[in-house]
C-alpha positions in Angstrom: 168.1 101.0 357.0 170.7 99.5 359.1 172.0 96.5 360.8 170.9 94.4 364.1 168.4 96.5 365.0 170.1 100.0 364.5 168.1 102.5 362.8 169.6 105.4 361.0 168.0 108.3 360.3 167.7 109.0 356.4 169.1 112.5 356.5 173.1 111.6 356.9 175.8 110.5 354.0 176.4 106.8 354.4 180.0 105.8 352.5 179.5 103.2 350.0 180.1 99.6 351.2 178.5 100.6 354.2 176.4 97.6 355.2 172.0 97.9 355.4 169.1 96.5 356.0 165.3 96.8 354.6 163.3 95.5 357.2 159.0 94.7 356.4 157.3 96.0 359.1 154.0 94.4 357.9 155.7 90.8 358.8 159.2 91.4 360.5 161.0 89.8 357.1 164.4 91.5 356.0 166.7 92.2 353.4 170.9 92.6 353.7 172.4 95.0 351.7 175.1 97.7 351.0 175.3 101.1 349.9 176.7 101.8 346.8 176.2 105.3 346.2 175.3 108.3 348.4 175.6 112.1 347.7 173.5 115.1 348.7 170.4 116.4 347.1 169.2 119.8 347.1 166.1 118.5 346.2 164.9 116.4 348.7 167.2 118.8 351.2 168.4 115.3 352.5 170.8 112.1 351.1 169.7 110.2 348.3 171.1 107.1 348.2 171.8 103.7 345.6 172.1 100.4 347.9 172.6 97.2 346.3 170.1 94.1 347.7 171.3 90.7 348.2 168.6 89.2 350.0 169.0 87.3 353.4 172.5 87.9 353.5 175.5 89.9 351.7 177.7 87.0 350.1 181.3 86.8 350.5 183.2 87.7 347.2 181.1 87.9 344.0 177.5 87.2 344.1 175.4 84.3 342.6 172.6 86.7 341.5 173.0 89.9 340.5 171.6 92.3 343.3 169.0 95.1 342.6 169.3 98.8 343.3 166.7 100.4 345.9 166.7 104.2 345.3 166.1 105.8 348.5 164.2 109.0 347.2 161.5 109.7 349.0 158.2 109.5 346.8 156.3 112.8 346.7 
C-alpha cells in the first residue's frame, strides 16, 4: 500500500489517517484509502493493520458511501 507509486513494506506501524493505496496488479486499477488502525502482532511477528476504502479517491469531509475495512492480515 501506498501512494504515487511508493511502496511500503508491510512490516512497519503506519499512524492512522495515513493515506494508501490497493493497487490490482492483474489490470493496473486502484483504490485510495486511509489507515485507521495499526498496532503490532505477535502473531504474524509484523503490523496488522484496519484501512478504510473509498474507492478512486479519499473525499474531502464526510463521505457519500460508507467505506469498507481491508484487514491486512496475511492469510495463512
Amino acid at each position: 500500500m501506498g501512494l504515487a507509486g511508493e511502496t511500503l513494506r508491510m512490516d512497519r506501524y503506519l499512524k492512522p489517517s495515513t493515506p494508501a493505496r490497493l493497487t490490482n496488479q492483474a489490470d493496473g486499477s486502484w483504490e485510495d484509502g486511509v489507515v485507521v488502525h495499526c498496532w503490532l502482532s505477535e502473531e504474524i511477528s509484523a503490523h496488522h493493520c484496519y484501512v478504510a476504502f473509498f474507492g478512486q479517491a479519499i473525499p474531502e469531509g464526510q463521505p457519500a458511501v460508507k467505506p469498507y475495512i481491508l484487514d491486512t492480515r496475511p492469510v495463512h
